[in-house]
C-alpha positions in Angstrom: -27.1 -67.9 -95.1 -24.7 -70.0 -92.8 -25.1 -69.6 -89.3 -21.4 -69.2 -89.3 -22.2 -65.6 -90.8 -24.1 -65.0 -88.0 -21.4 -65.7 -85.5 -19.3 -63.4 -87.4 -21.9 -60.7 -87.1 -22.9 -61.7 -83.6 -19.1 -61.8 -82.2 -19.2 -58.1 -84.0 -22.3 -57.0 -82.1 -21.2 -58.4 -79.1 -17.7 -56.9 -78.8 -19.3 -53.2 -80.2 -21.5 -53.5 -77.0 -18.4 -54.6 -74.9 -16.4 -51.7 -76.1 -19.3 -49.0 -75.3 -19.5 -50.2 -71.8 -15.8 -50.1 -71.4 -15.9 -46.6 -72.8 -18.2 -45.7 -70.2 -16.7 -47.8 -67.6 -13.1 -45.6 -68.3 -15.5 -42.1 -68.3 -16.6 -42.8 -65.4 -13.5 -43.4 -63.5 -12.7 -39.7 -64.8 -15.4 -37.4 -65.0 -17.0 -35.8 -67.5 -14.2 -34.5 -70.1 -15.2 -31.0 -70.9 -17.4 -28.3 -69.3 -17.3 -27.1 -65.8 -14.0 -25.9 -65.5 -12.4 -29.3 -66.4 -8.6 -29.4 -67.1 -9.6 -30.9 -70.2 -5.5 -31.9 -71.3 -5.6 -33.1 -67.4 -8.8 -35.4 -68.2 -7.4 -36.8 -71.3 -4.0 -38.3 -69.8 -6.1 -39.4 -66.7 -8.3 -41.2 -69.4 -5.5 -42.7 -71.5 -4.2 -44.4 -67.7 -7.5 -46.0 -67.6 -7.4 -49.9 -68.4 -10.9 -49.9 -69.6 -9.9 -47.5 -72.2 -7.9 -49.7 -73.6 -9.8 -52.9 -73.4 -12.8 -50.8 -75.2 -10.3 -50.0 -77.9 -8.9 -53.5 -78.4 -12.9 -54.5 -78.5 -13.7 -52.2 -81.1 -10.3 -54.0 -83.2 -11.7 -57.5 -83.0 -15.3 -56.0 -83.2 -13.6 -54.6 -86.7 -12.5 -57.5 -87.9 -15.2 -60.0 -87.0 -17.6 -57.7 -88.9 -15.6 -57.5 -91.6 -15.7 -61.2 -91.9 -19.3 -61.4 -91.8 -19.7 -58.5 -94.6 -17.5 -60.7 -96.8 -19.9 -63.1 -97.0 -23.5 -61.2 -97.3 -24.7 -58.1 -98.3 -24.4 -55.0 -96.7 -27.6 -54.4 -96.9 -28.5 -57.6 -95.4 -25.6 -57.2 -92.7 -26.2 -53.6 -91.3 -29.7 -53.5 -90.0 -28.3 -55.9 -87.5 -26.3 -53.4 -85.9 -29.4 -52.4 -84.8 -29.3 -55.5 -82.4 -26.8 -52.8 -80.4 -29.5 -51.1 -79.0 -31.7 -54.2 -77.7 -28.5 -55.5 -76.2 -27.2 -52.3 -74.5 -30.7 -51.5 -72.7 -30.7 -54.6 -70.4 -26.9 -54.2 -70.1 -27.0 -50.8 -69.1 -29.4 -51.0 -66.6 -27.8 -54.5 -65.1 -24.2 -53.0 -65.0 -24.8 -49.2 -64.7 -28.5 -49.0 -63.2 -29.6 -46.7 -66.2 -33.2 -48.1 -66.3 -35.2 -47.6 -69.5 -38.6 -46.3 -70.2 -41.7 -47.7 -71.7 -41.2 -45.7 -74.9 -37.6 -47.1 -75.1 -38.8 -50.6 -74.7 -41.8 -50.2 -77.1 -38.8 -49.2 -79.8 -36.7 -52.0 -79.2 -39.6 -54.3 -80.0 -39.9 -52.3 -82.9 -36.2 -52.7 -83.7 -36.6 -56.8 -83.3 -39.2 -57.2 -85.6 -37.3 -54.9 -88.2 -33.8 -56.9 -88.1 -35.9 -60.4 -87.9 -37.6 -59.5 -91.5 -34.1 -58.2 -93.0 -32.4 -60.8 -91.9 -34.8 -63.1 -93.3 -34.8 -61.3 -97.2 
């Protein structure tokens, strides 16, 4: 496979990861959206006047599209276990940027996750 394939699925990863943060990002600037006596019509405009709504939605486009390209080119079989990249990225990320730090079982499955997307993406 080309690396080029790679950059497609990558640059998917990558903006999927961008767009979750900027989802929570924009959740956090309103509160939680249901339960305990939220105005939940209230919460939802206050949520559409968030910017990092928006920049999480344009992410998830592009993220869209730059997978796409990538699935053109290799099986989908051989493309999706890399998704699972997500979750090694978004556990350093998350507790950098939103101080949500992980556990030892939590690390002890990402290694697991690793060594799974290294042999798929090497069949």
């Amino acid at each position: 496979m080309k690396w080029s394939v790679y950059g497609f699925l990558l640059a998917g990863i990558l903006l999927n990861l961008a767009a979750q943060l900027g989802l929570k990002a924009a959740t956090d600037a309103t509160g939680p959206l249901f339960g305990g006596g939220v105005d939940v019509p209230k919460r939802m405009v206050q949520l559409l006047t968030v910017p990092w709504l928006w920049l999480a939605l344009a992410c998830y486009g592009v993220s869209v599209i730059a997978w796409v390209v990538g699935l053109s080119r290799i099986p989908v079989s051989q493309a999706y276990p890399m998704l699972s990249m997500n979750y090694v990225l978004m556990v350093p990320l998350a507790w950098w940027l939103l101080g949500e730090a992980p556990n030892a079982q939590r690390l002890a499955g990402i290694v697991v996750i690793i060594a799974g997307v290294f042999l798929v993406a090497r069949s």
